[in-house]
C-alpha positions as CSV (number, residue, x, y, z in Angstrom):
1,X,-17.2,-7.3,11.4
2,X,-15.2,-9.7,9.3
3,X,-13.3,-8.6,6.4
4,X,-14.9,-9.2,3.3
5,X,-12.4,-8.4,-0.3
6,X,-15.0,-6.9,-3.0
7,X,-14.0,-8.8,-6.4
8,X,-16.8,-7.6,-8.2
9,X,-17.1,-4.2,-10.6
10,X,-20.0,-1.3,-10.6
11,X,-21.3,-1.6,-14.1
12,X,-22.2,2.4,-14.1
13,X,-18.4,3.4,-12.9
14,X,-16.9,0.5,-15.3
15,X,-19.0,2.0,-18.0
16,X,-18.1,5.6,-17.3
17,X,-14.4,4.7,-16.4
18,X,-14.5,2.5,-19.6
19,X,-16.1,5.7,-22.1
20,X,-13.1,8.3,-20.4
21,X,-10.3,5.7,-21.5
22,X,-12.0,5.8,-24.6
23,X,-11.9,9.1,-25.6
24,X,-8.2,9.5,-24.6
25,X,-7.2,6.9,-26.0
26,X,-9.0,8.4,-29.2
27,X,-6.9,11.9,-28.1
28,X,-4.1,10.0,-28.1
29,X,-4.3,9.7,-32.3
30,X,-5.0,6.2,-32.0
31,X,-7.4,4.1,-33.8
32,X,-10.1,3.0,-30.9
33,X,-12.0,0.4,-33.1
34,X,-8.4,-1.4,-34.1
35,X,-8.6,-5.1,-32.9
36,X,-6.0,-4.7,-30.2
37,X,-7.8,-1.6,-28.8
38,X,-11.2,-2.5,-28.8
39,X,-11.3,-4.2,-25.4
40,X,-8.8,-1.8,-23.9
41,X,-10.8,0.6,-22.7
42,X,-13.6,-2.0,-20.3
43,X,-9.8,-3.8,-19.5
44,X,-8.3,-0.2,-18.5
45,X,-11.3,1.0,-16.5
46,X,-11.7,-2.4,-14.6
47,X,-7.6,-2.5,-13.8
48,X,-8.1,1.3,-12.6
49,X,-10.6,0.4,-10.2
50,X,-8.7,-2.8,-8.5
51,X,-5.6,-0.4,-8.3
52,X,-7.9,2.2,-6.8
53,X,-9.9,-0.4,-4.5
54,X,-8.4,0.6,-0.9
55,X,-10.9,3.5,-1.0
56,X,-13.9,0.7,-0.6
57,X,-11.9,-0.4,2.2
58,X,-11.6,-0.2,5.9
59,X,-8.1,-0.9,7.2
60,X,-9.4,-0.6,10.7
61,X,-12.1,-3.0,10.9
62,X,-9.6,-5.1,9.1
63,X,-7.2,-5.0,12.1
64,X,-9.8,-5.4,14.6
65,X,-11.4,-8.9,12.9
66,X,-8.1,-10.0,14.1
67,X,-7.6,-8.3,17.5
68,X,-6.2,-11.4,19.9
69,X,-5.6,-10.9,23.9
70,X,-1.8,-11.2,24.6
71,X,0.8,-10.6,27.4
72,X,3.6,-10.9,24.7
73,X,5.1,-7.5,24.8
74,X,8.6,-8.0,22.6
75,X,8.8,-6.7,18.7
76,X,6.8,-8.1,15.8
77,X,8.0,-7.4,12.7
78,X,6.4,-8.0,8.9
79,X,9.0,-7.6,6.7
80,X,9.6,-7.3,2.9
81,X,5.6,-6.5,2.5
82,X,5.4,-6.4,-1.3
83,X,3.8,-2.4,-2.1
84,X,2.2,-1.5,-5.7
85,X,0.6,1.7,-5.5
86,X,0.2,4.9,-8.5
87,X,1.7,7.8,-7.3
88,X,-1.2,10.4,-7.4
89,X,1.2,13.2,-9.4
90,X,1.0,11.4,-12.8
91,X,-0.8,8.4,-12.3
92,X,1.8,6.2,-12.6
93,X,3.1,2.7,-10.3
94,X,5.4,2.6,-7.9
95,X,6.6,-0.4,-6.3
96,X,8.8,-1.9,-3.8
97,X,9.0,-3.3,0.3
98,X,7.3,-2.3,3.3
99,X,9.0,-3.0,6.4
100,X,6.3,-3.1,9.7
101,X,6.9,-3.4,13.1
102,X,4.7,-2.8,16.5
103,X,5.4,-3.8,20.4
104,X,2.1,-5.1,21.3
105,X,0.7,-3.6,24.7
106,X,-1.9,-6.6,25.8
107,X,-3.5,-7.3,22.1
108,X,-1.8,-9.0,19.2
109,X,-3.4,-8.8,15.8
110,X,-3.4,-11.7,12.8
111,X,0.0,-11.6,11.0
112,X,-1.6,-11.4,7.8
113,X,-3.6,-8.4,8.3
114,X,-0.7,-6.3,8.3
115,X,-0.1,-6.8,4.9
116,X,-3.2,-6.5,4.0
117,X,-3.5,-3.1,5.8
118,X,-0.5,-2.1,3.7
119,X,-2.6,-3.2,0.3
120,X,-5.4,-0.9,1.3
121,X,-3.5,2.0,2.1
122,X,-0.8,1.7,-1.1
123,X,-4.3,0.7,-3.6
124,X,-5.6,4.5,-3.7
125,X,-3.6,7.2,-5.2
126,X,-0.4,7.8,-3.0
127,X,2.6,9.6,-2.3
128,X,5.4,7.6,-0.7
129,X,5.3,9.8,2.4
130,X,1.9,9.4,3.5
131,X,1.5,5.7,2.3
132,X,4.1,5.0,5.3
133,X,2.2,7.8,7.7
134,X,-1.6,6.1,7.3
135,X,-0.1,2.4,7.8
136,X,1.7,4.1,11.3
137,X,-1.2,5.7,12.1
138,X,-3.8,2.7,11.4
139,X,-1.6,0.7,13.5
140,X,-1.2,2.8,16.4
141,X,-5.1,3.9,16.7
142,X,-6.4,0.4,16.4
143,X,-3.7,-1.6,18.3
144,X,-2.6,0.9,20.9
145,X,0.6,-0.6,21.2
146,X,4.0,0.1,22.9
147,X,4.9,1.4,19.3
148,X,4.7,1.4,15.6
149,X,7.6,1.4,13.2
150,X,7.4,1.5,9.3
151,X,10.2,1.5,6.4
152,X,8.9,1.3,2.8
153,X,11.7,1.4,-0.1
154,X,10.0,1.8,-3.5
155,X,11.0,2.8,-7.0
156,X,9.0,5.4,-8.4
157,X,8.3,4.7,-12.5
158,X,7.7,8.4,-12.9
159,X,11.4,9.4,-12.3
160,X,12.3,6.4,-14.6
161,X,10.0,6.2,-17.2
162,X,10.0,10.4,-17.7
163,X,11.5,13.2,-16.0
164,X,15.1,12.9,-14.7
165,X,14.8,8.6,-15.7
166,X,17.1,8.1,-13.2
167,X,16.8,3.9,-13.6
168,X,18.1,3.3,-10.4
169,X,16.7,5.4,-7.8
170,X,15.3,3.8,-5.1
171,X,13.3,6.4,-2.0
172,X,12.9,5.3,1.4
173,X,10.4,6.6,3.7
174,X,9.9,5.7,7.9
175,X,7.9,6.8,10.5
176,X,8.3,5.2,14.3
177,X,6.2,6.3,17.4
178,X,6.8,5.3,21.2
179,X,9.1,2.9,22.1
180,X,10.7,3.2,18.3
181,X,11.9,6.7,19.0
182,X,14.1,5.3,21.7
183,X,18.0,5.2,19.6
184,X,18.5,1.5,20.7
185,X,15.0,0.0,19.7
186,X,15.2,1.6,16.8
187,X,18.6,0.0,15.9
188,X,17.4,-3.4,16.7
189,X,14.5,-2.5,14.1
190,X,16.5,-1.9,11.3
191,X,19.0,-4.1,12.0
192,X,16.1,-6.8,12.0
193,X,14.9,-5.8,8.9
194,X,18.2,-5.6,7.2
195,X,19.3,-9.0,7.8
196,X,18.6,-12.4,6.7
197,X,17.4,-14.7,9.4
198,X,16.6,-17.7,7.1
């Protein structure tokens, strides 16, 4: 089954989505019929559901429309992935790099479905940790490879817009399985990702 991106909006969850922003927005103390405001709510509910579409998603039939037969069996690395996600605590974005890696045992798979794995996974309300578990995990059940490494870096606008607003924080998550747990491929992994090879 090909991979198909939805671009269009239910008008009943747009409409429910849309009355919710509404009301606080109205909670808020703001005036809801002001001219700035009026469209907000519709603009609001529609952004909400792109930022949320990864759950209408299938990151494994996305990997497999893209499955290719291939004795190569070094490491192929997707680097500086852009990531947007909301952290699920207060709603609110946090961005950075995902860094993803696999040693392919017989199958490769389309280079630009790994981002796009990453995009279904970070488009649902996340926390760091398990954004960079599910894309390991996706990886390694679909592809079956030799291994599976994953680095995001992201800044978190919850510790910098509120709470400690530390501005300059930056949290890094990884996961590696199989051949990644070995010290050495490891090394060559993040000294891979780390440099600049342009």
């Amino acid at each position: 089954m090909a991979y198909k991106e939805i671009k269009s909006y239910d008008p009943e969850v747009t409409e429910d989505i849309k009355q919710k922003y509404h009301s606080i927005i109205d909670s808020l103390g703001e005036d809801v019929n002001r001219e700035g405001l009026l469209k907000t709510p519709e603009r609001a509910s529609k952004a909400m559901q792109y930022l949320t579409k990864g759950y209408n998603e299938d990151p494994n039939e996305i990997l497999k429309s893209a499955l290719f037969k291939e004795e190569y069996s070094n490491m192929v690395i997707v680097k500086d992935i852009e990531v947007y996600s909301l952290c699920e605590h207060h709603i609110l974005p946090f961005y950075g790099k995902a860094h993803v890696a696999y040693i392919p045992n017989g199958y490769v798979v389309g280079l630009s479905k790994i981002p796009r794995i990453v995009d279904v996974f970070a488009r649902r309300l996340q926390v760091q940790e398990r954004l960079t578990q599910e894309i390991l995990d996706c990886i390694e059940l679909t592809l079956k490879p030799q291994g599976v490494a994953v680095v995001i870096e992201a800044a978190h606008m919850c510790m910098m817009m509120r709470g400690v607003q530390k501005q300059n924080s930056v949290t890094t998550t990884s996961g590696f399985t199989g051949a990644f747990e070995n010290v050495t491929t490891r090394a060559e992994f993040l000294s891979l990702i780390d440099s600049n090879l342009r």
